[in-house]
Structures are given as C-alpha cells and as structure tokens.
N, C-alpha and C positions, 0 to 999 in steps of 0.2 A: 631758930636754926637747929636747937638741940630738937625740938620735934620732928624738922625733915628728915634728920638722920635717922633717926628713931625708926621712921618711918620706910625708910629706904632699908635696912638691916633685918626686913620681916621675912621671916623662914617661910622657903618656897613647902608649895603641896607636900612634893615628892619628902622635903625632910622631915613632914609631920606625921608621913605614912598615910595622908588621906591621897584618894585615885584623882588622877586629874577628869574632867568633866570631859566627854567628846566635843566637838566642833561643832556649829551646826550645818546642816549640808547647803551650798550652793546651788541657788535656783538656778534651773538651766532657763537658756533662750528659747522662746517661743518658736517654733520652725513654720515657716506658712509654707499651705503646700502647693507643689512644685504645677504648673500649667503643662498640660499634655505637652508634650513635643511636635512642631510641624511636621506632616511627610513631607522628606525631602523630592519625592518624584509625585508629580499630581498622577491620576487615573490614562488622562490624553498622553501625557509623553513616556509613560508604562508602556501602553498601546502602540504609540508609534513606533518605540523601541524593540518591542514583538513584532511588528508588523514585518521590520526591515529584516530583520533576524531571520524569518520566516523564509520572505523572497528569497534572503541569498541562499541560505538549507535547500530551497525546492530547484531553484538555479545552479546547485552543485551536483543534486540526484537525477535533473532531467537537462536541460540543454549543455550544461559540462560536465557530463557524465565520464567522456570517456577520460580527460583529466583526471577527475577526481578519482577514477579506479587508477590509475598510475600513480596518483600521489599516497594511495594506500597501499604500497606495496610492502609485505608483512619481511623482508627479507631484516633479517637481526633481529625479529620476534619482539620489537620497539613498539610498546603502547602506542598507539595516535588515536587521533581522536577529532573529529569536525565541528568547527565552531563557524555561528553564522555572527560576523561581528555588525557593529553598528554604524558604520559605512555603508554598508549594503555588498562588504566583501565575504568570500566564506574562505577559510584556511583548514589545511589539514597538520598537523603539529603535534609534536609532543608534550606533556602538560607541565607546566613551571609547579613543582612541589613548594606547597608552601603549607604549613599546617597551623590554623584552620585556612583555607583555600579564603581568601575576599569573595568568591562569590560562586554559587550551584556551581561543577565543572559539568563540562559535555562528559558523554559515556564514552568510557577507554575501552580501546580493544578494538575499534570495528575494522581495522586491515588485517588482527588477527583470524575473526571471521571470515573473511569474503575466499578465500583459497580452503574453508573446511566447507561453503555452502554450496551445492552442486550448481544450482542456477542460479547466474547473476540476478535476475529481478528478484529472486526471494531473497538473494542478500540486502539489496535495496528497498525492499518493504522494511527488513530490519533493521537497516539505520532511521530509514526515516520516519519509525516508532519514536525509538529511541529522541531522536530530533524535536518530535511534537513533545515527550516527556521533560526532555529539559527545557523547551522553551516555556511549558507550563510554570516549571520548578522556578527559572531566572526571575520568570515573571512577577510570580507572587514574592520572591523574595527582596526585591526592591519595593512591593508593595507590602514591607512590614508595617509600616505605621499607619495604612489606609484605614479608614471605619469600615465597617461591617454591610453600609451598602455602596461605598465605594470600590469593595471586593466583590461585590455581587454585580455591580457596574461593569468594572473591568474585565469581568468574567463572562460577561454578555458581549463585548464588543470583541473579545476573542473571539466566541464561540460564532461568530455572524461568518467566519472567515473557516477556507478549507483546511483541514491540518495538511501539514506535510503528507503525512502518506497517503490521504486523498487529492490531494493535488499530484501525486506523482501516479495514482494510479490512473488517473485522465489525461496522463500526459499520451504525446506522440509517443516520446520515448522509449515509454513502459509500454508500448505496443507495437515498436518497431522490436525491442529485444526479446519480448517473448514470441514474435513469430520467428525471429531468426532462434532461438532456443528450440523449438517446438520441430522448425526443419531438420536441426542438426538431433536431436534425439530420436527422429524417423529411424527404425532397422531396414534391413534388406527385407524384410517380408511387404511391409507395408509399402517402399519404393516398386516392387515386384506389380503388388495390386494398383498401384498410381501405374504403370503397363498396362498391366493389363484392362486397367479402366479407359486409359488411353489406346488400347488396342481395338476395344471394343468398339470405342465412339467412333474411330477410324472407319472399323466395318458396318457401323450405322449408315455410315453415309455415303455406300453404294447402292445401288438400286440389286435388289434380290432376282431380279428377271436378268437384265441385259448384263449387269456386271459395269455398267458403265458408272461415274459420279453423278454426284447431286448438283443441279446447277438451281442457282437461286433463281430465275429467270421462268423454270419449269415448273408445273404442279407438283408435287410429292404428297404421298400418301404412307400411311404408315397404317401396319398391321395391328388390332388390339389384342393379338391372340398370342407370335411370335416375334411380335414385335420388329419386323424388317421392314425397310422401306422399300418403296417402289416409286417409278413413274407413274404417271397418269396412261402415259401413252403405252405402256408395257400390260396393263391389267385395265385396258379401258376403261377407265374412269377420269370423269373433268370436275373441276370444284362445281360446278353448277349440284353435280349428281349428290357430289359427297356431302353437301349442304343436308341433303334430305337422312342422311346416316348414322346413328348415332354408334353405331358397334360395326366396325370395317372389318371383315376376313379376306386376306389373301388368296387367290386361288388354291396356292396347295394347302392350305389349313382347311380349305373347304373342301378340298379333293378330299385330304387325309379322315375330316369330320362323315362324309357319305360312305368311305370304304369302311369305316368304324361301325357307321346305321346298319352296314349292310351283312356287317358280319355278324353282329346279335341278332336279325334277324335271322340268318342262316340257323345261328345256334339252337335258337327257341324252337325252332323246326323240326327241329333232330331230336327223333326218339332217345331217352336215357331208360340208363340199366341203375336200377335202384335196388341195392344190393340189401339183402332181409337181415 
C-alpha cells in the first residue's frame, strides 16, 4: 500500500522543469470521392423548354403584335421586359429583384426603346435579337451540368430551328408593317410623281389619232419611237401586218423623220462661206 502511494505522490513534468512531450496528431478520415452530380434537366426537355419559349416570343413579335406594342407602353419610364414562359404564354412585366436573379433575366428596357426607334419593325428586329440572346443564355444555363457532347447536342437541335428574328422577318407581319411604314414616309414630291405616273398611263391609253379610248376588243398598236398608242383602224394597220414588224413608226414620227432627211439634204446643197 505504502508503494501505491509512493507511487501516486510522483512530481508531475511541469514541477521538475522538464517540457511536456506534444500529442501525437490524429489521423484524419479517409474521404472517398464525391460521383459527379446528375443533370437535373436531360438535353430533350432543355430543347423542349426553348422550343415553347421561342413560339410564344415569335407569337408576341408577329400575330400579337399590336398587343404587345400597348403593353410596352414606356409611360413612368418603368423597366419591362418580355418573357416567353413555359406554358407557351408570353408576358410583358416588370422584373421581381432579387440578387443573384434564380435564373438569366430577359433584357430590360425594351418599351424604353420603341418610342426613341423611328420605325416600328426596326424596333422589333431589336427585341427579337435580344429574345434569341436570352433564350440562348436560359438555355445553356439549365444545361449546367450537361457533358461537353450533350452541349454540343443540344446546340444542334436549336440550331435546326428559325431564331426569333428570322422567324419574324418571314413573317406576314413584318411585311404588312413595313409597307404600311414605307407609305407613310412617302413626301409630297414622290405622291406628286405617283400623279404624275398616273397621269401619264391615263394618257397612254388614248388613241393619238382620234382621241378616242382603248377598247380591249380593238387592235392597238403602239409607237417605238413616241411611244403613243393608236388604233389599227386610225393608221391602217391590222395584227396580220404588224406580225411582219419588228420596229412600228407612227405616222407623224415618220412625217417628222422625212422633213428631218429632207432638211440636211437641203443643207449639204448650200454653198458655205469658209471664213480664212
């Protein structure tokens, strides 16, 4: 017993002045490593999901056009911005701030544009740039975890397909608004010549002899020198003759061509003073 005690009464390190020893370090856990992560969206429902996005974008720039220009109306100079959602609805909307945003936004600002762009369809190519950009951007960004030829995949089964602003520039649409654009920037000068073009064709289609009209029913013959027309019956000629014709003068163009022949002959006739 007197030994345990003995034993138990032995002067620690610190009171003999020697350092205590360190610890020795604990081995860490082996970590096995982590398996990729699945993409959450396969290639096909990426695709589908641009697909429908797309319709409703080319469906807001061409058959609900004139809506969509009233729902960007810039009044209180309020961001909007056009999202084609995945119903196959499209909205026009203010964008819910949230930082970082869950997912690409569409591009703010386009109802700010459309009252600084002179012509509607060139504000409409410019959204619907803009439209093909961000559906590019949405797209690849839920194809974060795709492999490298599943992006090259899905990037071919886009690309099989019109963008937006190819599809709207084949639309009716974009061709019914740039004629009506194209009329209304006509001046007075050019309405003047639309007259006058019209005036002229008017006067085509008198007969040069009698002054009477053109009747479909009757030969007509036109002049290749003055270009006027005539009856058959006014300058005797029948289609039988004109068949054989390749170059038609009207009488007075032939009158006018003989008093022409007849006057350089005259001239060549007549002595000149050749001055030394």
């Amino acid at each position: 017993m007197a030994g345990m005690g003995s034993s138990s009464s032995l002067p620690s390190p610190a009171a003999t002045g020697h350092p205590r020893s360190p610890a020795a370090p604990i081995p860490l856990p082996q970590l096995q490593a982590s398996r990729p992560l699945k993409p959450p969206y396969s290639v096909e429902s990426i695709f589908r999901t641009f697909a429908i996005r797309r319709a409703a974008l080319i469906r807001a720039l061409t058959t609900d056009v004139e809506a969509f220009f009233q729902k960007c109306e810039p009044a209180g100079m309020q961001l909007l911005y056009l999202c084609g959602n995945t119903d196959g609805s499209w909205v026009v909307k203010r964008p819910e701030f949230c930082v970082p945003p869950s997912q690409p936004p569409p591009p703010l600002g386009i109802n700010i544009s459309r009252d600084y762009t002179k012509k509607r369809h060139e504000w409409l190519q410019g959204v619907a740039v803009h439209c093909d950009a961000w559906l590019i951007n949405i797209s690849f960004f839920f194809g974060l975890h795709l492999t490298a030829k599943e992006r090259d995949r899905l990037f071919t089964m886009i690309s099989s397909l019109q963008t937006v602003q190819e599809a709207l520039l084949a639309s009716k649409t974009y061709r019914r608004i740039c004629h009506l654009e194209g009329k209304r920037s006509r001046g007075p000068v050019e309405e003047n010549e639309e007259k006058e073009e019209e005036a002229t064709s008017e006067y085509k289609n008198f007969c040069a002899s009698c002054g009477d009209r053109y009747r479909s029913n009757a030969f007509w013959i036109r002049c290749n020198v003055c270009d006027r027309g005539y009856h058959g019956r006014c300058v005797k000629m029948t289609a039988s003759k004109a068949e054989h014709i390749e170059h038609y003068e009207c009488p007075e163009c032939c009158s006018e061509k003989a008093a022409l022949v007849h006057y350089h002959q005259q001239f060549a006739n007549c002595p000149r003073n050749i001055s030394s």
